[in-house]
C-alpha positions as CSV (number, residue, x, y, z in Angstrom):
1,X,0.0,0.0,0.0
2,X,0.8,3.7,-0.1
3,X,0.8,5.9,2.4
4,X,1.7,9.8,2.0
5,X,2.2,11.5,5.2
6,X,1.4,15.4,5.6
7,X,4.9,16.6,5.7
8,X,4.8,15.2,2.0
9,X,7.0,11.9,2.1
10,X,5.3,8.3,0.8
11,X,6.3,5.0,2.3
12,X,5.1,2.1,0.2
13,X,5.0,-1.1,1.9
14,X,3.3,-4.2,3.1
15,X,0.4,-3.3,5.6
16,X,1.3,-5.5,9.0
17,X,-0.7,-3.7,11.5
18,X,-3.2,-0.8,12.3
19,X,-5.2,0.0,15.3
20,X,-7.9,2.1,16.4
21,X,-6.1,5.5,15.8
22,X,-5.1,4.5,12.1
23,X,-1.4,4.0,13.5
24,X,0.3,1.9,10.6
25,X,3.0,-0.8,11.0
26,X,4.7,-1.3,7.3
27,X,7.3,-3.8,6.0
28,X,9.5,-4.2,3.8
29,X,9.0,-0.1,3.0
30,X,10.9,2.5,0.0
31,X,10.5,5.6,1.7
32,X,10.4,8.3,-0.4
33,X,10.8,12.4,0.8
34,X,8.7,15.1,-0.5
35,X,10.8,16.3,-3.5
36,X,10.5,12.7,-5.2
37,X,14.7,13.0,-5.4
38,X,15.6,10.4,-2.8
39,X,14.6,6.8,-1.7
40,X,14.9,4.7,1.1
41,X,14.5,1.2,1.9
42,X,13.8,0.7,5.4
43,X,12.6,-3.3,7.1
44,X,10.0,-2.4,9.2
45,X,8.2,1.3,9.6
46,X,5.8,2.3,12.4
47,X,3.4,6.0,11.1
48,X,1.3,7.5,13.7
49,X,-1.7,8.0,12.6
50,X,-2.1,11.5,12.6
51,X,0.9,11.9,10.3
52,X,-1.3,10.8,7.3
53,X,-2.9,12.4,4.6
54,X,-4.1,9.3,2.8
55,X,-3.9,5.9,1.5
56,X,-3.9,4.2,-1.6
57,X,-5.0,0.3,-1.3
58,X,-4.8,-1.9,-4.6
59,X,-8.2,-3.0,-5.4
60,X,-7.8,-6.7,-5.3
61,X,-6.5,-6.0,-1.1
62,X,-10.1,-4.2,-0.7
63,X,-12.2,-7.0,-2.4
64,X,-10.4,-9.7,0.0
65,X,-11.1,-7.5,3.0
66,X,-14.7,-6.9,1.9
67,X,-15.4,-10.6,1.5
68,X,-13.9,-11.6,4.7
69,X,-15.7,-8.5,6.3
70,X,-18.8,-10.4,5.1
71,X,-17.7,-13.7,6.3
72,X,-17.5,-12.2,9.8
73,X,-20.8,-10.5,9.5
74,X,-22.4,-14.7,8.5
75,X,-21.0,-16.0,11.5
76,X,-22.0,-13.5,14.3
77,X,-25.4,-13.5,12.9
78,X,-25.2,-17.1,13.2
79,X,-24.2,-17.0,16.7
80,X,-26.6,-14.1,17.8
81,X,-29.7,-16.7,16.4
82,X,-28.6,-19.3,18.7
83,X,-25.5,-21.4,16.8
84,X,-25.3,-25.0,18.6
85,X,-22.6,-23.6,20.5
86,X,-23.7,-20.2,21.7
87,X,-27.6,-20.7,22.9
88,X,-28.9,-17.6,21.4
89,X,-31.5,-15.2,23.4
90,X,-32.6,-16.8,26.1
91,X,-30.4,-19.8,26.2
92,X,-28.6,-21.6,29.3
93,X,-25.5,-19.3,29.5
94,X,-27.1,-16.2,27.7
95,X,-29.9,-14.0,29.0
96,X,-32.2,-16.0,30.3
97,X,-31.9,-19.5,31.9
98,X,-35.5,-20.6,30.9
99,X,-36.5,-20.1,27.0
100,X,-40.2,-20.2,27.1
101,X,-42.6,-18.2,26.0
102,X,-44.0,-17.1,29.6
103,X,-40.8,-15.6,30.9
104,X,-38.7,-12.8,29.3
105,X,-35.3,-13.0,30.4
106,X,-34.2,-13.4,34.2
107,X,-30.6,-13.2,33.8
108,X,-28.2,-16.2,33.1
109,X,-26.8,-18.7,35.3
110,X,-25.6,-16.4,38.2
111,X,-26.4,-13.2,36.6
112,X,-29.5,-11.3,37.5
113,X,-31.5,-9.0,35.2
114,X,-34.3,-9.3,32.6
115,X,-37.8,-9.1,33.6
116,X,-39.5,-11.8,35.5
117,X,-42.8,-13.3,35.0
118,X,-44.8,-10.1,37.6
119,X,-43.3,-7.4,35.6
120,X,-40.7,-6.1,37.5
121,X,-36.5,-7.0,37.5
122,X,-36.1,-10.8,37.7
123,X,-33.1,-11.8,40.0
124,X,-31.0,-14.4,38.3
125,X,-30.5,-18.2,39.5
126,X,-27.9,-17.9,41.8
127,X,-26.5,-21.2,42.1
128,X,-29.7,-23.5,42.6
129,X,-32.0,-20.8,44.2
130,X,-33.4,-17.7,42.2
131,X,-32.7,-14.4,44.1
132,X,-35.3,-11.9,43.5
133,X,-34.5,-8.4,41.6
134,X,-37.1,-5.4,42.0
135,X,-40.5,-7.3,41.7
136,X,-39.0,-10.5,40.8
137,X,-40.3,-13.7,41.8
138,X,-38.1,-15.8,44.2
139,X,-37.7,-19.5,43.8
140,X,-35.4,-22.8,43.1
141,X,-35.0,-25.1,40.4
């Protein structure tokens, strides 16, 4: 990729790493200063992110990213509507221990929260007796 920084130098490189605040790690980089007259090849460059004024990815790097960026996307929906692994809403280690209709929630397995069946905050089960919440019902397995 190509990066130019504000002070007018490019680095192009091999994107290894980049965080939250868009700093960059590069490798394998030719740096090049603002005139265009001089080049440098450097093994490893780190750019804070603030340093930039833009990027230029090839296409073919965006077209991988967007198809593993969809991938992801599959398999979290998958686990959000209850993959056999993950239990969903309202499965054993989730938000609520019980997955019937008549109770919304409850908390997990020693968790409180949720609603409980007489409208107010259902305590979670806390070990093998429920603990009532704000209005929640009390009671053991």
């Amino acid at each position: 990729m190509l990066v130019e920084l504000k002070s007018g130098e490019t680095l192009n490189g091999h994107l290894i790493n980049c965080d939250a605040w868009m700093n960059l790690t590069l490798k394998e980089v030719v740096q090049t200063n603002s005139d265009g007259t001089r080049f440098f090849r450097l093994p490893e460059c780190y750019v804070r992110g603030n340093n930039i004024k833009y990027l230029r990815v090839p296409d073919d790097v965006l077209e991988i990213a967007r198809e593993k960026n969809q991938q992801q996307r599959e398999e979290s929906r998958q686990n959000r509507n209850g993959g056999p692994n993950h239990g969903g809403r309202g499965g054993y280690n989730n938000r609520g221990y019980n997955n019937s209709n008549t109770q919304r929630g409850g908390g997990g397995y020693n968790r409180g929260g949720g609603r409980g069946m007489s409208g107010g905050r259902g305590g979670g089960q806390n070990q093998y007796r429920g603990s009532a919440g704000r209005g929640g019902r009390t009671g053991g397995y």
